[in-house]
N, C-alpha and C positions, 0 to 999 in steps of 0.2 A: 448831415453830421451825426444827429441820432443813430442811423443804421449806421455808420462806421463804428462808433460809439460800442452797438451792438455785438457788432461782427467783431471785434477786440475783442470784448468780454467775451464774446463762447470761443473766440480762439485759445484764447489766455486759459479760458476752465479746459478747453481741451488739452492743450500743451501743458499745463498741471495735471491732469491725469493722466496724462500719456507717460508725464516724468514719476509720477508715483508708481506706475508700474514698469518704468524701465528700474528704480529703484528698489521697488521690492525683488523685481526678478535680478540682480545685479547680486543683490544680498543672500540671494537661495544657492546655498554650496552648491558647486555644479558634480562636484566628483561623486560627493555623496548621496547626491540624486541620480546621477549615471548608474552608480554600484547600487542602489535600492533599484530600478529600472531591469536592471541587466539581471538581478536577482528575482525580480517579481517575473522576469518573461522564462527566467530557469524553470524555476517555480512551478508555473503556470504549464509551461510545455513537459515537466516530468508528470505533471496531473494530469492533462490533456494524454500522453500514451499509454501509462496506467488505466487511462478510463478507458482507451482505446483496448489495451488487454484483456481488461475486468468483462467489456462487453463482448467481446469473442470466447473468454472461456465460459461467460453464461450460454452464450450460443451454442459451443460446444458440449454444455453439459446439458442443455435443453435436444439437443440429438442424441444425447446419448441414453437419458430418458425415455428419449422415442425410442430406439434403437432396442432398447430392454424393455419398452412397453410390447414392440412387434416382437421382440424374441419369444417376451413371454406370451401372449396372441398364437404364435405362430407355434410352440410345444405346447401349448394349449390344446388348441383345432385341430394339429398333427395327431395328435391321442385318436382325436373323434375321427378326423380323415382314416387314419389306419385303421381303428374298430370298423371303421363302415367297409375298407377294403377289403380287410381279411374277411368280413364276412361276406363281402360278393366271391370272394374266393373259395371261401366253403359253400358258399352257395354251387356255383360254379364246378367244386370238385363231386357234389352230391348228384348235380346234372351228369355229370360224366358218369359218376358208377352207376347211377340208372340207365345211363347211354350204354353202357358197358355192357350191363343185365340182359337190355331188349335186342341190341344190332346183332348181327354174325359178326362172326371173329374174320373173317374175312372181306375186305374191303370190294372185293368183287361180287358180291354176292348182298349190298348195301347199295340203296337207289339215292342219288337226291332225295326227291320225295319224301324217303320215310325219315331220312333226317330232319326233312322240315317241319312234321307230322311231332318227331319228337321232342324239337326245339318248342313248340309250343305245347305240350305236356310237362316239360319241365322248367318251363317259365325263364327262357333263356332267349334271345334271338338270334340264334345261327348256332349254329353245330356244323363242323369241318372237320375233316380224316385227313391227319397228314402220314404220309407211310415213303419208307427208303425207295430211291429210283438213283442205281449206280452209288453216284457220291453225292447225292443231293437230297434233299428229304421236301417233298412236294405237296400238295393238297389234291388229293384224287378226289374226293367227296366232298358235296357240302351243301348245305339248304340255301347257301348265297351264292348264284352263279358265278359272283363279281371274283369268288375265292377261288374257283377250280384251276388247278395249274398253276396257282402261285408259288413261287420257290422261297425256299428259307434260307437261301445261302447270302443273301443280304443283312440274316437278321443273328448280326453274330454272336449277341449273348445268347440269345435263343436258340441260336444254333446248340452253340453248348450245351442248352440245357436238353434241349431235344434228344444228343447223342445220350447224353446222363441218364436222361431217362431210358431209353430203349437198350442201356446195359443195366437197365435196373438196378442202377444208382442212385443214392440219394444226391441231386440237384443243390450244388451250390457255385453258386453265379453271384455270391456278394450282393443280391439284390432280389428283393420279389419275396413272395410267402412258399414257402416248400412245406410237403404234407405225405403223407405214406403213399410214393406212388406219382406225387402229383409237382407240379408245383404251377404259379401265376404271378405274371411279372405285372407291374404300375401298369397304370393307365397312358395308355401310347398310343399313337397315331396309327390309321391303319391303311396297309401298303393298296390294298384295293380299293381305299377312296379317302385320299389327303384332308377332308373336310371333318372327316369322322373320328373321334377320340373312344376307344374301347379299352374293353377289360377281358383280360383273354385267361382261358384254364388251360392246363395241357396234364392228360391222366394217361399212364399204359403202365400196365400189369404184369406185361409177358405173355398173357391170352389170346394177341389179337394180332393182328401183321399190320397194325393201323396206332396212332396217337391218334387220342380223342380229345378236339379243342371246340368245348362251349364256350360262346361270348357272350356278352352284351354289350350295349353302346353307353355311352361315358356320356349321356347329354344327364341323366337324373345325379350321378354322381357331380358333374362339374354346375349343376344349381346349388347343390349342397355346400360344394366350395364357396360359389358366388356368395349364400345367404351368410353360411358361422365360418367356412373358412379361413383359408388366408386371403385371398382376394378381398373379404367383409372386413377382415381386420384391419386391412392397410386402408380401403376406403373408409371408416369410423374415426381412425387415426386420422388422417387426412381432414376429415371434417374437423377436428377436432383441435390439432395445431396448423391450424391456416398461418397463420405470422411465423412459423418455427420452420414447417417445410413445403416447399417448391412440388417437392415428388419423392415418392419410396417406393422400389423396386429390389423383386429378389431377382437377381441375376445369374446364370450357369457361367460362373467365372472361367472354366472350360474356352466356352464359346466369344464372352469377353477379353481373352487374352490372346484367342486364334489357336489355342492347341490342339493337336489333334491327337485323341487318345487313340493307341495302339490297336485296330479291328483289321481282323482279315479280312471283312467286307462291308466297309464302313456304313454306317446309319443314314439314309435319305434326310437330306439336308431339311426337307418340311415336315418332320416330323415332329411331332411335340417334346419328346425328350431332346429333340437338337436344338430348340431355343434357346435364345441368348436371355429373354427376359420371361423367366417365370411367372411372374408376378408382378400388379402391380403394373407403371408405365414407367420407360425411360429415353427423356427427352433431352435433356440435357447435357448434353454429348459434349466435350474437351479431347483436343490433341494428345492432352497429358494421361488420359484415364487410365491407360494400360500400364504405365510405370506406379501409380499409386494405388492400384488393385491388388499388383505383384506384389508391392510392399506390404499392403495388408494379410494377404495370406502370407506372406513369411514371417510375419510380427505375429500373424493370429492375433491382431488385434485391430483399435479404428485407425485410422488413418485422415486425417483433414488435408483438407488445401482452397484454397481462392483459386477461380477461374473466371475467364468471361464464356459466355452460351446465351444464345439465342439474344443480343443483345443486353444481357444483366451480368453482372458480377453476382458470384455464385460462390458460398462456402460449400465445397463437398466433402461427404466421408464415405467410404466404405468400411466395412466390418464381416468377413467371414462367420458364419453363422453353424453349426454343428446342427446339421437337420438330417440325415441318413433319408426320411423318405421323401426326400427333394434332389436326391443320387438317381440321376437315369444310368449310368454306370459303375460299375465296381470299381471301378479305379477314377473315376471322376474326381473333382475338386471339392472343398467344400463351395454351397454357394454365395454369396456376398450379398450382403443389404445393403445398399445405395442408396443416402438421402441427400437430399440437396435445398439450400436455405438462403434465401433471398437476402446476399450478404450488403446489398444498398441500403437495407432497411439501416442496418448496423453504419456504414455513412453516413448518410442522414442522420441518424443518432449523436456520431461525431462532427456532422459539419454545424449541426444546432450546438453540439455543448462549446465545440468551437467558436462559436459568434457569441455564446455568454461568455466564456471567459476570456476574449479579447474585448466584451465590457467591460465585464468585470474587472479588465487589467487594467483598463482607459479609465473606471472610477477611481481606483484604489491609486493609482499613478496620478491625479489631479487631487486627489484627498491628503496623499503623501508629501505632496509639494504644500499644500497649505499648510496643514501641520506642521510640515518642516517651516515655514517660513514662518507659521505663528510660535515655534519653539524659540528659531533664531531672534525676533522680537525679545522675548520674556527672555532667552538670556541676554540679547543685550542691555535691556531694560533690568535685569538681575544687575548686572557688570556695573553698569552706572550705580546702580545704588551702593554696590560694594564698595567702588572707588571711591565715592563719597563718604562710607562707614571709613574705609582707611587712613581718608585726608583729614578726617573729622578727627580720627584714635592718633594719625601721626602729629595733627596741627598740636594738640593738648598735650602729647607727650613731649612734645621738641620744644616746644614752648619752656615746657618745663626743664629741660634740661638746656637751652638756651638760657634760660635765665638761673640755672644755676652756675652756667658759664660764666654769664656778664658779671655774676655778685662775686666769684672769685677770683676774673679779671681784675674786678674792680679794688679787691681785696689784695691783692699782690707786692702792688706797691706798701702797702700799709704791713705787708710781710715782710718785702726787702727791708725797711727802713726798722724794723722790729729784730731783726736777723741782727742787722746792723748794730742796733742796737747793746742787744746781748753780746755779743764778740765786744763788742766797746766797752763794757762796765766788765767783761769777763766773767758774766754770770753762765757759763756753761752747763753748769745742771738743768739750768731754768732754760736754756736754747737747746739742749737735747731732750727736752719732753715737750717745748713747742713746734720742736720740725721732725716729732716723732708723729706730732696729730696731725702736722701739716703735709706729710708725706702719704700717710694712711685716704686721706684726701683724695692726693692723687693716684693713690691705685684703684682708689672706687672707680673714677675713670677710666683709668688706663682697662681694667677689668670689665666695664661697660662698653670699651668699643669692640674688645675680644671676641665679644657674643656673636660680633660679625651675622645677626639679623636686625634691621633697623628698628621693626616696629620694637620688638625684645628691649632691645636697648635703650629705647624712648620710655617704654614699657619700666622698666627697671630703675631707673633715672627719675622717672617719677615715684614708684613705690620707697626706694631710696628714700628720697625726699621726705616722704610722706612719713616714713618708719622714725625719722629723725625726730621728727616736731613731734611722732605718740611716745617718743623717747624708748621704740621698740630695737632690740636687737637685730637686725636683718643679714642674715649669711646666705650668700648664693654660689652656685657654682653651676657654668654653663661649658657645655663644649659640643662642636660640631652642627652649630645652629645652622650654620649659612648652607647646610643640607636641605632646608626645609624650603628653600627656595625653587627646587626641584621635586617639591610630592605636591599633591594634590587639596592638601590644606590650605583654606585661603587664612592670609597673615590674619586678618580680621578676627577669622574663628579661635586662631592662635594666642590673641591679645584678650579675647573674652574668658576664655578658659582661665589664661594665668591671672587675668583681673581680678576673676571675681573667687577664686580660688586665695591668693592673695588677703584680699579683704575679707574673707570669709575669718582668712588668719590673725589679721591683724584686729579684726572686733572681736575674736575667742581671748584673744591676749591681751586687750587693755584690760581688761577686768583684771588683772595679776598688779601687783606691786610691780614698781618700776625697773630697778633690778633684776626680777623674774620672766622679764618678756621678750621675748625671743623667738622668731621665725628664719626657717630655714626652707629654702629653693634650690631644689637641682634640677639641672633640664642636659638631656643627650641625646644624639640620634644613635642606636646599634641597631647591625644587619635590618634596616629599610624600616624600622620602628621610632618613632617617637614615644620616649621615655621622660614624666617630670612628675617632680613630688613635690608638696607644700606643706611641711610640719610645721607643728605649732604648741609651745608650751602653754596647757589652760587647763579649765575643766573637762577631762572626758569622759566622751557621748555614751551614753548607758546604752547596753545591747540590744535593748526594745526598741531604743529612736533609730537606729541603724538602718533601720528598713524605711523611714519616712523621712530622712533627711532628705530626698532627693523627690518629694513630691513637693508640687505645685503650691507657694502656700503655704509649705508647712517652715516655721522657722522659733529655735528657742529662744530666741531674743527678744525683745520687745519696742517699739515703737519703731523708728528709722523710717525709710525711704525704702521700696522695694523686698521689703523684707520678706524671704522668704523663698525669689526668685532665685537666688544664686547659683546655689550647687543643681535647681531643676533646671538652669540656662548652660550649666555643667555636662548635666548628663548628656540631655537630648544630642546636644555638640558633641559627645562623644559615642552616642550610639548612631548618630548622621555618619560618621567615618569610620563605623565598626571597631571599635576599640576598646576598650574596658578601663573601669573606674573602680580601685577600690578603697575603703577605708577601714584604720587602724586606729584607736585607743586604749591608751592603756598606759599605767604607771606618771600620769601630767600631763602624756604626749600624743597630743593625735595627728595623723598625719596620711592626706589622698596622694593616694597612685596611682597615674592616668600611662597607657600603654595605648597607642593608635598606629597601625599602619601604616606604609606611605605608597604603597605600594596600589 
């Protein structure tokens, strides 16, 4: 029996809890938590893409930083790369006029040998005689076996410059150092051993039936690169934004895009200048790269895009870059810097700020709901106590005008029979100044239900009353009350205002002789305002007190109930509904003007 006993009671406390929160949640607006709901996920999702933006154009500008870190790097090194060029080039041309000095002018009459004799006098390695055969221009001589009989008609800038020279022209090929006589193109690949990068001179005078081409090998120059170059630059870079980029490579956008620039006998595919990547590595290869290359050389500017490569999601940019001695052709492209930036990372980024703010939405949507449900308490717990300020202000007012009812009920008969009366003895003067006051009577009334607001009216009916017994004159005049049923004033705050406004008047004016006492009320609504004044003939308020009638407290009267409070239970009520209060004395007569919105 105990354990039934038991099992009752926690069901019962359970089914009482369960009903407290079918009740609270029953009482939580549902619309107004749907529309905060649907607004917090707005909200939250306009942040969430925002952040999503914000993080891509810092990613962007964080390339682009690189991008102008390597540009500047790369015109940096290019100064020193060129000074170091051109002077293997004057080096180069100074071997040749010493070549010049020592060999015969005739290529027949020049061994191997002494070429090789003289490549090392002049601190070069290899010296080659290229001289005309037909329409070709060939290498009859040379201290490198590997050179004899190699033709030039593959090497078509060179070609050009060959012929230029040998009509003792000055050499312009849009590329390379040109010098009195002379000229020496970049560092390129050489046709008699693919493995080898050299630096070639080519000098003729007119003195000789031969060009004289010193070289050397490009292994001392391309450690140069490796150490302060461009290659060192982009590897420092590289150390340096590990989280910003993937890889950065200069590219011969040429070779990236498949073009082939216009040669009568086009460049051997493995030569150095035919490289697609100068610089630098490029792994990260997309379907897409050739359309957003093209667009950057046409913009001549960066270019972005998201791809996938090598399994990641990848932001790339390209940017054309104005570097002249990174041109292996005169009519080549500019080249392109390509970086590319671990756009997961940026993900990631977003899938975290995403799971916070889908907390944060799930906190702020459970906090919202309480609050709203502890709002909806307190005002209904406000509402209650209002209705009860109401029923409390309408019981005392009706009351009182109920029972000026029943006394004039009751009176009636004692009028008919008084009527009757006078018409009977024919005393007519004396029956028209009794049913002059008896009429005046009934218009008080008739003029009190006009007012067409109840509390007002009850309101009125009392003060009426009240003005009678201080034997004060009371004049009022209402219209368009029953407006106020429709604004946002509760009747309550309505009845205290004109209360204690009222009585404010009615103690300024007993102090006056009997005769002298007199207050007057008007109340209106125009365009969506509430308009009411409560004059009063008495003493009035000296300019100085103007400013403290309306504090807490402060009152010129002396002893009473509440003294003090009135006109400050005035104000605050009228600055709660944004309205204004002002007051007037002067000449016996003072008189508050309250102006409130309804809107």
């Amino acid at each position: 029996m105990i354990q039934h006993i038991t099992i009752f009671v926690i069901m019962g406390g359970e089914l009482k809890n369960r009903w407290v929160r079918m009740n609270l949640l029953k009482h939580i607006p549902f619309k107004t938590s749907l529309l905060f709901i649907v607004m917090l996920i707005v909200l939250d999702t306009s942040y969430y893409f925002h952040f999503k933006e914000q993080l891509i154009i810092n990613q962007k500008e964080k390339i682009i930083l690189l991008f102008n870190s390597i540009k500047t790097n790369i015109g940096q090194t290019s100064q020193g790369e060129k000074f170091v060029d051109d002077l293997i080039g004057q080096n180069l041309r100074t071997a040749a006029v010493t070549a010049r000095l020592r060999l015969d002018p005739d290529y027949n009459k020049v061994t191997n040998e002494e070429l090789a004799e003289l490549a090392k006098h002049t601190g070069v390695d290899h010296i080659t005689l290229f001289a005309r055969s037909g329409d070709d221009i060939i290498a009859v001589r040379s201290s490198d076996p590997k050179d004899i009989n190699i033709s030039a008609k593959g090497w078509d800038t060179i070609s050009v410059a060959f012929n230029q020279l040998l009509n003792l022209q000055e050499v312009n090929v849009g590329m390379g150092q040109t010098l009195p006589n002379y000229w020496s193109g970049p560092f390129d690949t050489a046709t008699s051993d693919p493995e080898e990068v050299n630096k070639w001179g080519y000098y003729y005078d007119g003195g000789t039936n031969y060009i004289i081409d010193p070289y050397v090998y490009g292994e001392s120059f391309r450690k140069y690169q490796e150490m302060t170059g461009v290659e060192d630059a982009i590897a420092l870079l590289m150390r340096d934004n590990q989280h910003t980029a993937l890889e950065i490579s200069v590219l011969n956008s040429d070779k990236l895009l498949g073009r082939d620039i216009p040669e009568l006998n086009p460049t051997p595919s493995h030569w150095f200048s035919e490289r697609e990547v100068l610089f630098g590595s490029y792994e990260y290869r997309d379907p897409e790269e050739q359309k957003y290359a093209a667009m950057a050389l046409a913009s001549n500017g960066t270019v972005f895009y998201v791809t996938e490569s090598k399994g990641k999601s990848v932001l790339k940019s390209f940017t054309p870059i104005n570097a002249a001695h990174l041109k292996y052709h005169a009519s080549g492209s500019l080249p392109l810097i390509e970086i590319a930036s671990d756009y997961g990372e940026i993900e990631e980024a977003l899938n975290q700020e995403l799971r916070s703010t889908l907390m944060f939405m799930g906190i702020c949507t459970l906090l919202a709901l309480v609050i709203m449900a502890g709002i909806l308490w307190l005002f209904k717990r406000n509402k209650k106590l209002a209705i009860q300020d109401v029923k409390e202000a309408y019981v005392g007012n009706i009351e009182t005008l109920f029972q000026s009812v029943r006394e004039q009920r009751h009176d009636f008969i004692n009028h008919i029979q008084t009527i009757h009366a006078f018409v009977t003895l024919q005393r007519y003067d004396q029956l028209k100044k009794y049913t002059n006051t008896l009429v005046g009577e009934i218009q008080i009334i008739h003029e009190l239900i006009n007012i067409n607001d109840p509390a007002l009216s009850a309101l009125m009916q009392a003060k009426i009353a009240q003005a009678e017994s201080l034997h004060i004159v009371c004049e009022y005049d209402f219209k368009h009350m029953d407006r106020l049923e429709l604004s946002p004033i509760k009747a309550t705050d309505v009845v205290k205002m004109f209360s204690n406004l009222i009585d404010n008047a009615f103690d300024a004016t007993a102090e006056l002789d009997k005769q002298h006492r007199r207050v007057k009320i008007t109340g209106d609504v125009v365009n969506n305002q509430l308009l009411f004044k409560v004059g009063n003939a008495g003493p009035e308020i000296p300019a100085e007190l103007k400013g403290k009638i309306f504090e807490s407290g402060f009152s010129s009267k002396t002893g009473g109930e509440n003294s003090g409070l009135g006109l400050h239970i005035v104000k605050q009520l009228v600055t709660r509904y944004k309205g204004t209060i002002q007051v007037t004395s002067a000449n016996g007569y003072t008189e508050f003007s309250i102006i409130i919105p309804l809107t």
